[in-house]
N, C-alpha and C positions, 0 to 999 in steps of 0.2 A: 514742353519737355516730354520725351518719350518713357515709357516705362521702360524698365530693365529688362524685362522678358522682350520684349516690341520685335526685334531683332532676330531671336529666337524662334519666335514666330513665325517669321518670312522664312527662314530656314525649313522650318517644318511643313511650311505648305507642299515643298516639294513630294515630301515624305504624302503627306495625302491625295499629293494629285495621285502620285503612284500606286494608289490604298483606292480612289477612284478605279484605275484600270484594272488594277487586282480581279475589284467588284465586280467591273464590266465582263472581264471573259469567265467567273468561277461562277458567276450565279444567273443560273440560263433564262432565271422570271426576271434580272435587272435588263429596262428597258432604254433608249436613246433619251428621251424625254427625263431620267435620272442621272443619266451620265450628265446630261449637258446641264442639269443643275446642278450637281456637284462642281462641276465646272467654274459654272458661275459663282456658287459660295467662295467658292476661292479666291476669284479675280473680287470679289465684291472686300472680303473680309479683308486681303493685303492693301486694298484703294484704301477701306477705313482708319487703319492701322498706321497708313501713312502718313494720314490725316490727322494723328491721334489728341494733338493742341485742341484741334476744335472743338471735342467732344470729350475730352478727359475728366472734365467736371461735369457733365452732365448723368449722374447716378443711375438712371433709367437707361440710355445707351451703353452705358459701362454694363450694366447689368444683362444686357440683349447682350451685348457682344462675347462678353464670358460666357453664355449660358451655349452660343454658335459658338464659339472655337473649342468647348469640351466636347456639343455632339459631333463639330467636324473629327476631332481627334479621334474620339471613340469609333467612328464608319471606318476610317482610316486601318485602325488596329482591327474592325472586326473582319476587313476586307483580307489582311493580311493571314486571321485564322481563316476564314473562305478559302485563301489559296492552298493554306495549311492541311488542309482535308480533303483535297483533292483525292480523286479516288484512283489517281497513278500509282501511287508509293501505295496501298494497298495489294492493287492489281499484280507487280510489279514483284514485291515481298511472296502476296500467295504463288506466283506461277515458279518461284525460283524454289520454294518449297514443293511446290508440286512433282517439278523436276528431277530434284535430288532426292524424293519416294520414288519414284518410279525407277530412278536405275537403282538406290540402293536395293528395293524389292525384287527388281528383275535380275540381278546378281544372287539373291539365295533364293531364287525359283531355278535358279541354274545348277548349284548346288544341290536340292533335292530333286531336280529331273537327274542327275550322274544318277545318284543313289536309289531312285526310282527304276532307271535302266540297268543298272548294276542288277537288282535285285528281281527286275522282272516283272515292277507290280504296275502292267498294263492300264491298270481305272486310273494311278495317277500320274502315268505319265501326262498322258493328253492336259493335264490341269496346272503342270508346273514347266512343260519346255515350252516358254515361249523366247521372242525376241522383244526387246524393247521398244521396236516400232509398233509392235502387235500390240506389246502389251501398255501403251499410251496414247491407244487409239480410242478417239471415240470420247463422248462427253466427261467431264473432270470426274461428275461421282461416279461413273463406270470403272474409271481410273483406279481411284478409292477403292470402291468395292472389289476392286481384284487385289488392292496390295492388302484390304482387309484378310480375303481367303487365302492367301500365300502363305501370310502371318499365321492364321487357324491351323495349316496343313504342317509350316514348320514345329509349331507346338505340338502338336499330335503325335508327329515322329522325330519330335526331337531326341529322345534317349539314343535313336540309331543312328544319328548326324552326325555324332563326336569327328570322326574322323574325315566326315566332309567340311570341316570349320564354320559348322552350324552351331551358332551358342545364343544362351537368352538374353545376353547385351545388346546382338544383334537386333533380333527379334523387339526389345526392346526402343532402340531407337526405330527402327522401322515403326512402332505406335508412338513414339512420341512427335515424327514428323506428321503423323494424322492426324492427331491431336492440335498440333500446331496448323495445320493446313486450316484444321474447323476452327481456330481461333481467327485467322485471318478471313475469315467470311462472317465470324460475328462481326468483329471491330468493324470490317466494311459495313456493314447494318447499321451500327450504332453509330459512325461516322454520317451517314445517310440525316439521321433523326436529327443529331447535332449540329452539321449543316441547316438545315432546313429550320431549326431555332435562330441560328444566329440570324442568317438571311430573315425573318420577321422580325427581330431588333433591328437589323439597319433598316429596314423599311419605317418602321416605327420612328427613328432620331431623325431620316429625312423630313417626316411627315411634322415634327417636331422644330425643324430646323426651316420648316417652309411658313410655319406659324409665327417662327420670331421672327421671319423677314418681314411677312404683313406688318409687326409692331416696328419693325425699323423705320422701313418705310415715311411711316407718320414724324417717327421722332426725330429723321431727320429733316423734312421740311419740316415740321412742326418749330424745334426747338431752336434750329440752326441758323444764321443769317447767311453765310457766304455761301451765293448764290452760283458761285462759278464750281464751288464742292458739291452744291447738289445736284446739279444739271451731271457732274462727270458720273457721281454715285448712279443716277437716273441710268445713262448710258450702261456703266459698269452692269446695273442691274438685269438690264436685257439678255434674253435666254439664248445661248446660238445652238440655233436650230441647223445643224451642220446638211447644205445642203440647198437652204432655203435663207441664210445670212441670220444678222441679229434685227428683229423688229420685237415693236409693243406687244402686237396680232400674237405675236410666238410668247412671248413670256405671260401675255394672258391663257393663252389652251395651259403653257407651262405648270402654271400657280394655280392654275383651278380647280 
């Protein structure tokens, strides 16, 4: 008789194989040799599963099997935050902010160059007509560093800007997209650390997950009589070495 969950289970593998591939392309130290045992846990855990009459009562298999299917779940989910920290949607988030600083600031350096030529004051012209291709050229913090000096120069003569539609709202979003720009390169940082945590738990629940197979192993020749389930589980267990097929040779370097 099958457990209630049994079911649910086969369902869920799918959910890991995909939490497998996640792994494979998000975390650049996972190697072939882990993919394809992941793999294997898979095809191993749904064989047993299927099997489940034979070893339902056996308390020590139940036990091995529960303790694999929480660390496979748990890889699964962490593979899933792995994808989730990708440093696209950081990258992506900063460059869109960076963007919209640099035309909003090259729009009121336009505004005090009028006012600047208006009035004649030569030292600042040169420092505020630029164009937006000029003034987005060149490394991201040169970038910064000019919408920073923009901002400085419209403060300074902001009392005589009234009438050029120079006001400190402005000025003010103009630093708050800076502000936000340096927020999106810490998160990227801190994303970086966090990553690199979780990838050493999955590394850990593998190494975890490869110690309860040794104990399966035994328990099931040891405890099992049907001879035609362990010879399939045998097979099942085999590493595929994509490239080189499924042999013993392979699931021994595998397990080592």
């Amino acid at each position: 008789m099958h457990h209630p969950d049994t079911y649910q289970f086969f369902y869920s593998l799918f959910d890991c194989y995909v939490g497998a591939i996640l792994l494979n392309v998000n975390l650049k130290t996972m190697n072939q040799t882990e993919f394809n045992f992941l793999n294997m846990s898979d095809r191993v855990m749904a064989y047993m599963f299927g099997g489940i009459s034979l070893w339902e009562n056996e308390s020590e298999i139940v036990e091995v099997m529960e303790e694999m299917k929480a660390k496979r779940a748990g890889i699964s989910a962490k593979g899933a935050i792995e994808s989730g920290l990708s440093g696209k949607g950081h990258t992506s988030a900063k460059d869109n902010t960076l963007d919209t600083l640099a035309t909003k600031t090259c729009k009121l350096s336009k505004k005090i160059s009028a006012y600047a030529k208006k009035n004649r004051l030569l030292a600042l012209i040169p420092l505020v007509d630029v164009s937006i291709s000029s003034f987005s050229r060149g490394p991201e913090k040169e970038v910064i560093n000019r919408c920073k000096a923009i901002t400085e120069i419209a403060v300074k003569h902001l009392a005589n800007l009234g009438t050029f539609k120079v006001t400190s709202d402005e000025i003010d979003q103009i630093n708050s997209l800076i502000t936000e720009y340096q927020e999106h390169i810490d998160n990227r940082s801190n994303s970086k650390i966090t990553k690199s945590s979780s990838g050493e738990d999955i590394f850990d629940s593998i190494g975890d997950m490869r110690h309860q197979f040794d104990i399966l192993d035994d328990l099931v020749e040891g405890l099992l009589d049907d001879q035609t389930f362990i010879r399939d589980y045998k097979a099942a267990r085999l590493i595929d070495d994509y490239g080189k097929g499924k042999t013993l040779k392979n699931k021994d370097k595998a397990e080592a």
